[in-house]
C-alpha positions as a printed NumPy array, in Angstrom:
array([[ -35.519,   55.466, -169.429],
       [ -36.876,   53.017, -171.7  ],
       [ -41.091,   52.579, -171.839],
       [ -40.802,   49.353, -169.834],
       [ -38.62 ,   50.63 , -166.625],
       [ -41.303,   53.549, -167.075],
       [ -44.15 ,   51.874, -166.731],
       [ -42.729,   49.46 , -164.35 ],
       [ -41.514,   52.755, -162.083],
       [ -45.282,   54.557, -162.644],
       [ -47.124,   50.857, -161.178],
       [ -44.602,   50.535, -158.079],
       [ -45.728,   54.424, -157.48 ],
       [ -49.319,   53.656, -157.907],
       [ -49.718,   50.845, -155.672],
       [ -47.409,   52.704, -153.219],
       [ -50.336,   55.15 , -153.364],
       [ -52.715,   52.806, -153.131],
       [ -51.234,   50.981, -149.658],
       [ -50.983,   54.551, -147.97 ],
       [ -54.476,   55.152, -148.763],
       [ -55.454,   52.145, -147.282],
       [ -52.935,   52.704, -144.276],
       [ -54.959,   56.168, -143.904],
       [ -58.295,   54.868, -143.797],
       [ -57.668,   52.106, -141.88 ],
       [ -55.953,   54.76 , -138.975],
       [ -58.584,   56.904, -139.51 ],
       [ -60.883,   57.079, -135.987],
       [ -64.645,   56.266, -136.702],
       [ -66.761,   59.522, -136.157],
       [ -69.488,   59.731, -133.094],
       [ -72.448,   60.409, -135.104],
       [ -76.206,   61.402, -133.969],
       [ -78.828,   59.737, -135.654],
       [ -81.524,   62.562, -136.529],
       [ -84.729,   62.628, -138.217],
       [ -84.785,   65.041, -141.663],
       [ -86.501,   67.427, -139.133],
       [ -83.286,   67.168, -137.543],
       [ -84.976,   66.161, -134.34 ],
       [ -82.541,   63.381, -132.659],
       [ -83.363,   59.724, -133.423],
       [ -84.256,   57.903, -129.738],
       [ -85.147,   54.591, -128.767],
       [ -88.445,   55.352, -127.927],
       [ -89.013,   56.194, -132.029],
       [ -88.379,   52.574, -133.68 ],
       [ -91.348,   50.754, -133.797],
       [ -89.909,   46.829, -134.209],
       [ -89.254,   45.571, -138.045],
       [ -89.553,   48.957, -139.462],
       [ -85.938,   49.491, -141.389],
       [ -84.096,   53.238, -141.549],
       [ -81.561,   54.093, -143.754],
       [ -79.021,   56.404, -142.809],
       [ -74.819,   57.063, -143.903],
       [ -71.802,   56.128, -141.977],
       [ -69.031,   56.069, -141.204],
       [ -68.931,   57.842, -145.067],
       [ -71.445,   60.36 , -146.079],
       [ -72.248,   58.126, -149.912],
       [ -72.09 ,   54.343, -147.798],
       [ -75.924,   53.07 , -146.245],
       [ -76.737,   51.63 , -143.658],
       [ -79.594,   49.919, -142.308],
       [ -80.654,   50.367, -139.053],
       [ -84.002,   48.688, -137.408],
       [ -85.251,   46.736, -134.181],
       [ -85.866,   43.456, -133.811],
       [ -88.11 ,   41.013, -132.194],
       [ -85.617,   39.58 , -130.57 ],
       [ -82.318,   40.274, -128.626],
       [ -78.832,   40.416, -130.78 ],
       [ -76.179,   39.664, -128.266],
       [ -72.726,   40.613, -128.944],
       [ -69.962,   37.938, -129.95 ],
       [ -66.408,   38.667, -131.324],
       [ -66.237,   41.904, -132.843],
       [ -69.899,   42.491, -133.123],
       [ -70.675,   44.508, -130.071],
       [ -74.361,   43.681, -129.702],
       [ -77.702,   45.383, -129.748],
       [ -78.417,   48.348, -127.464],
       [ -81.545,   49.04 , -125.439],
       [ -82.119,   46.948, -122.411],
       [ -83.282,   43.941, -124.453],
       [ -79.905,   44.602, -126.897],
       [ -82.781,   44.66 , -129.674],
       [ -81.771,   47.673, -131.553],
       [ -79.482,   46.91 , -134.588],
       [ -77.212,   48.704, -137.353],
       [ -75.155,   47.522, -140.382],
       [ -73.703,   48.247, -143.92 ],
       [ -76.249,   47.665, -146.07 ],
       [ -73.517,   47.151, -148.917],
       [ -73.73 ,   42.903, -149.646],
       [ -70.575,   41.567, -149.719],
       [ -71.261,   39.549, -152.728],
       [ -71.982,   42.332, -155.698],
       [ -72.045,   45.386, -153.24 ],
       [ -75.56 ,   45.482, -153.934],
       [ -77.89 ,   48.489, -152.09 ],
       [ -80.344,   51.133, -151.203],
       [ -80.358,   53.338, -154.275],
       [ -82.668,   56.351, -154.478],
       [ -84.152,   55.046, -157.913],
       [ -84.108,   51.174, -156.564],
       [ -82.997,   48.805, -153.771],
       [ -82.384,   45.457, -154.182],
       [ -81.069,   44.378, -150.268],
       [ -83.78 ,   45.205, -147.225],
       [ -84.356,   44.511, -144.264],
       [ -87.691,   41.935, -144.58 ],
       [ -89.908,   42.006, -141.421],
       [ -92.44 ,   39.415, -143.557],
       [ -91.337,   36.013, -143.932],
       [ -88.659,   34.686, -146.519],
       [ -87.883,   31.411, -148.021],
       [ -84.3  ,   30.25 , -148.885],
       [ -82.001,   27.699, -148.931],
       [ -79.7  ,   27.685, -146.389],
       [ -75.857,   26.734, -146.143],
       [ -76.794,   22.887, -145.899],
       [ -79.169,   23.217, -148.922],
       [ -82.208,   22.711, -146.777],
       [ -85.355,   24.808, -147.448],
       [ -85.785,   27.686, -144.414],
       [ -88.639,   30.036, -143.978],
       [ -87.522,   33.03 , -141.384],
       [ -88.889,   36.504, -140.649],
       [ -86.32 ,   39.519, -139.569],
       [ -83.747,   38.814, -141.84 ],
       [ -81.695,   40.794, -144.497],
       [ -82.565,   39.895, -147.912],
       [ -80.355,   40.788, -151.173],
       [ -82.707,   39.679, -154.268],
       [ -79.283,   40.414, -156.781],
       [ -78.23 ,   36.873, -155.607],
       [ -80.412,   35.715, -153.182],
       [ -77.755,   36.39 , -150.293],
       [ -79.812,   36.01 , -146.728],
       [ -78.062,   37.787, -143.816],
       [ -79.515,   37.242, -140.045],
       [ -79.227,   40.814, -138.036],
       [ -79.936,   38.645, -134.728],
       [ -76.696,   37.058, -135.331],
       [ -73.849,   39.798, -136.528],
       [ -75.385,   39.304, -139.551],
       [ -74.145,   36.445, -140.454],
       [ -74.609,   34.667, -143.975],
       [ -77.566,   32.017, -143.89 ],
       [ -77.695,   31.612, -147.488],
       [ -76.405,   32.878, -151.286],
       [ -73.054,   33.513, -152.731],
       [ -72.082,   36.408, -149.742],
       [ -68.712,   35.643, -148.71 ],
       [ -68.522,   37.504, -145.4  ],
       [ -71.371,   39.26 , -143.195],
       [ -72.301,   42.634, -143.638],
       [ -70.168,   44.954, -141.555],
       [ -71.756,   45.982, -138.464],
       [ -72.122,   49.369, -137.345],
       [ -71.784,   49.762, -133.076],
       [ -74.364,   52.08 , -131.421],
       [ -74.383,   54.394, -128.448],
       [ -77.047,   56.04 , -126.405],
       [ -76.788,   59.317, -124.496],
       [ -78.932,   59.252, -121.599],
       [ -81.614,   60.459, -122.891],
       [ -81.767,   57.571, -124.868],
       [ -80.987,   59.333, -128.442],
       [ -78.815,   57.276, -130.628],
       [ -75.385,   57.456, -131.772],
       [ -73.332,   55.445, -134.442],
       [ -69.862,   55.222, -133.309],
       [ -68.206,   52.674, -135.062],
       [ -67.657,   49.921, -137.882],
       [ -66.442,   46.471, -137.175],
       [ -65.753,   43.252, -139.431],
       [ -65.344,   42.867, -142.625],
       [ -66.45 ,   46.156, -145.159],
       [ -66.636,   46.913, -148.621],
       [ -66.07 ,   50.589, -148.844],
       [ -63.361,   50.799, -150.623],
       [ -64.561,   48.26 , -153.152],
       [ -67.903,   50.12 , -153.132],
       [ -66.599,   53.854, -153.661],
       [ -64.177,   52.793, -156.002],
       [ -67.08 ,   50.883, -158.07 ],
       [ -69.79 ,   53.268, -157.929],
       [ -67.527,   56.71 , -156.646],
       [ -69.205,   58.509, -159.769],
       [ -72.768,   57.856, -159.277],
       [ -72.836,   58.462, -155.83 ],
       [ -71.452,   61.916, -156.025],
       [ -73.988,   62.746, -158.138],
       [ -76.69 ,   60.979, -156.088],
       [ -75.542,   62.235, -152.621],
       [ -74.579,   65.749, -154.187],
       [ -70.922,   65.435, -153.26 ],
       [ -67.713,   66.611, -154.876],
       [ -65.442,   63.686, -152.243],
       [ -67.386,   60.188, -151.651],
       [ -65.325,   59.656, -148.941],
       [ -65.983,   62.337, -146.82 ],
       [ -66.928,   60.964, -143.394],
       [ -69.907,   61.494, -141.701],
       [ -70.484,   64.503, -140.019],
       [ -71.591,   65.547, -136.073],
       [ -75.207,   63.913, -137.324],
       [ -76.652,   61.192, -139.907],
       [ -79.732,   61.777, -141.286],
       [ -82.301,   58.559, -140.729],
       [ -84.852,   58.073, -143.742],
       [ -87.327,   54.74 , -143.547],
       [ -85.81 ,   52.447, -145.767],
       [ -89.267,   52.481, -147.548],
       [ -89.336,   55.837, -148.207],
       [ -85.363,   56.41 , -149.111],
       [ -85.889,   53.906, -152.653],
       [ -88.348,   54.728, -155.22 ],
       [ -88.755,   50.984, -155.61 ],
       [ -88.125,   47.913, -153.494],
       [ -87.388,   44.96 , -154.945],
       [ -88.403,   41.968, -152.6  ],
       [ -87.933,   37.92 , -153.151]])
């Protein structure tokens, strides 16, 4: 076999690879998670004070995620299932951007959730001051949690992916699922090194386990940076 039917023959089996991997994942069911505190005492309603952000893994043990109430109510609309609580106030999503996969790092974190106000342009160029928003200072991407976290400004392409939430009865949270569009794959296969050794992992895409450990997002980074 000559080099060029051999190299030709070793792409066709990579990619073939790299489609069933993707087939996988995408089968793969979304793990029930509880939300605990590092005491390991469940997280419940009752325990998030409005515009104070958490940090906490899913649906893979090395991918973030913020979760936080809001002021407000964030009703549900195409694949975004909503808020819970009675007022549909408490949120959860990626907090990967989907421009430059930018996120909470232990050393640094460039995306948070800002409770304080934030100026921006938005998508019609005009000027907009708004509190309870998701901020990325890499590229000034503005995401609205109220609103599936949808883009209101920057370069993001998509909104962040949205993590669904159950309660037991007791009121104790659970993250059950992802929905729209995600950047795992992009983000493991970008960073897969770093994370193991931040996370202490030897597989970056191991899911999540029975529980998710909840951090405050101000706590979780060494350093916040905020625009």
């Amino acid at each position: 076999m000559d080099r060029r039917k051999f190299n030709t023959l070793c792409g066709g089996l990579l990619a073939g690879a790299a489609t069933l991997h993707e087939s996988v994942m995408a089968q793969a069911p979304s793990p029930r998670s509880a939300l605990v505190f590092d005491n390991d005492e469940p997280v419940n309603l009752h325990d998030l004070a409005s515009g104070e952000a958490w940090i906490f893994s899913y649906p893979y043990r090395t991918t973030p995620c913020f979760l936080v109430r809001l002021d407000q109510s964030s009703p549900g609309h195409g694949s975004w299932p909503g808020g819970v609580d009675t007022d549909q106030s408490v949120v959860a999503f990626s907090a990967i951007c989907s421009h430059k996969m930018s996120h909470p790092a232990r050393p640094i974190s460039h995306i948070s959730y800002r409770d304080q106000p934030v100026s921006f342009f938005n998508k019609e160029g005009k000027k907009e001051t708004k509190r309870g928003v998701i901020s990325c200072c890499s590229e000034r991407s503005v995401y609205d949690p109220a609103n599936g976290a949808a883009v209101m400004s920057g370069p993001a392409p998509v909104p962040l992916a949205a993590i669904a939430l159950d309660t037991d009865d007791n009121g104790n949270l659970y993250a059950t699922g992802s929905h729209g569009p995600d950047q795992y794959e992009r983000f493991l296969e970008a960073f897969g090194f770093r994370l193991a050794l931040e996370y202490g992992v030897s597989d970056v895409r191991a899911q999540v386990g029975d529980t998710s450990t909840a951090i405050k997002a101000t706590e979780f980074s060494a350093q916040q940076i905020l625009c």
